[in-house]
N, C-alpha and C positions, 0 to 999 in steps of 0.2 A: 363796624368791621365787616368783612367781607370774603366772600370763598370764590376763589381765580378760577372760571373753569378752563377747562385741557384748550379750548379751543383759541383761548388770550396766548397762551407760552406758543401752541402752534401756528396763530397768524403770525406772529414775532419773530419764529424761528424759520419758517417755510416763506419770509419774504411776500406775504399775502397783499391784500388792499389796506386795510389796518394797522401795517405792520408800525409807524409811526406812532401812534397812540397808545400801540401794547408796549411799545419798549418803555415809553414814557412812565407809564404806568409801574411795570418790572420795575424802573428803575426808581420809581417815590418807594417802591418796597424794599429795592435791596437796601434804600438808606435809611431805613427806618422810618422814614416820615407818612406812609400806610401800612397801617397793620392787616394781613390777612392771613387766610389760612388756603391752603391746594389738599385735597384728599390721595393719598398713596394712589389710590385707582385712578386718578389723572395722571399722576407721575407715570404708573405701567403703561397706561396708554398710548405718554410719550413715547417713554421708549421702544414701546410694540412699534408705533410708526415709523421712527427714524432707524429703527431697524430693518424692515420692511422696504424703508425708503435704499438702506444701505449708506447711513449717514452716521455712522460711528465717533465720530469728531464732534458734530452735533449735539451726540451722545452724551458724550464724557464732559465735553462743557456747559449743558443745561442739566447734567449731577452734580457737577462741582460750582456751579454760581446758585443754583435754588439752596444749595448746604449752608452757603455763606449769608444769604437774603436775611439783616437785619429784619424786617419785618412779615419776614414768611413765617409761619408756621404750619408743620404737616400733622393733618389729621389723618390716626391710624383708624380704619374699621372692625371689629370685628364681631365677631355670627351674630351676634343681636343686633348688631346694626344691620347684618346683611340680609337677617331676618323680616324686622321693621322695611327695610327696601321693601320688599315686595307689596306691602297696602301703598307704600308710594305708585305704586304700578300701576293701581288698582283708576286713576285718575286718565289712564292714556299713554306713559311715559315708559321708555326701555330703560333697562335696567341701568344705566349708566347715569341718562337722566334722572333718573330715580334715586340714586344712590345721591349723586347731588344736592338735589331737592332734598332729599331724607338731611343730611349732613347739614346746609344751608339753615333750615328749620329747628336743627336739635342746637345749633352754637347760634341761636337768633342773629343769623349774619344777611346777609343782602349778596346778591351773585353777581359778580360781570362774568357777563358772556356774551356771544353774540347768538345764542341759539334759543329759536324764537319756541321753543318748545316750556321753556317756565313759564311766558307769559300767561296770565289766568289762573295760573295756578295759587290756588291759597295759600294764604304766607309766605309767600317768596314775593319779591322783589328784584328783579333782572337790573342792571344797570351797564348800560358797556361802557367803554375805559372812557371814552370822551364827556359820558355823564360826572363820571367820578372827578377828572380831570379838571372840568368843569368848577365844581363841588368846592375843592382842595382849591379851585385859583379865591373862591369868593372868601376861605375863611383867615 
């Protein structure tokens, strides 16, 4: 299983380089066929951006299709976990990463992302969508 980070839903939705492989990806999740997890703190991060951006429509539709995502599920944090964050820290990583990392580690999941900042890091496992993708065509 696997933890989305923020940075997959926003090449997807920002029309990025990637954006082809994240939808793909979204879309083996909303049908159930991958199971993963998003942490709330990605979710707010969405929303802090596409607010920021001034993209309200954005908005409303990346709350209401993650709701529906057969194979999403959201991981809630709270103070012990956000506690435990901080030895995450302790490796190089801010606090976002870290909360990640932390989360990734404690549901033994494996991360897509494209943020070269897990790499090295012990116990994790980075994979971006096209590895997964990849994965899922051979089984």
């Amino acid at each position: 299983m696997y933890l989305i980070d923020t940075n997959i839903f926003l090449e997807a939705m920002l029309e990025r380089k990637y954006r082809n492989d994240c939808l793909t990806l979204l879309r083996m999740i909303d049908k159930g066929e991958i199971n993963a997890f998003v942490t709330t703190y990605s979710i707010h991060s969405i929303e802090t951006i596409l607010d920021r951006i001034g993209n309200l429509d954005a908005l409303r539709t990346f709350l209401k299709s993650i709701g529906r995502m057969k194979g999403l599920n959201i991981y809630n944090t709270d103070l012990r976990d956000e506690l435990a964050v901080i030895d995450e820290m302790a490796v190089g990583l801010d606090f976002d990463d870290a909360l990640q990392s932390y989360v990734t580690k404690k549901l033994n999941l494996q991360i897509i992302s494209f943020d070269r900042h897990f790499d090295g890091i012990e116990g994790i496992t980075r994979l971006r969508p096209k590895d997964v993708l990849s994965a899922e065509k051979k089984e």
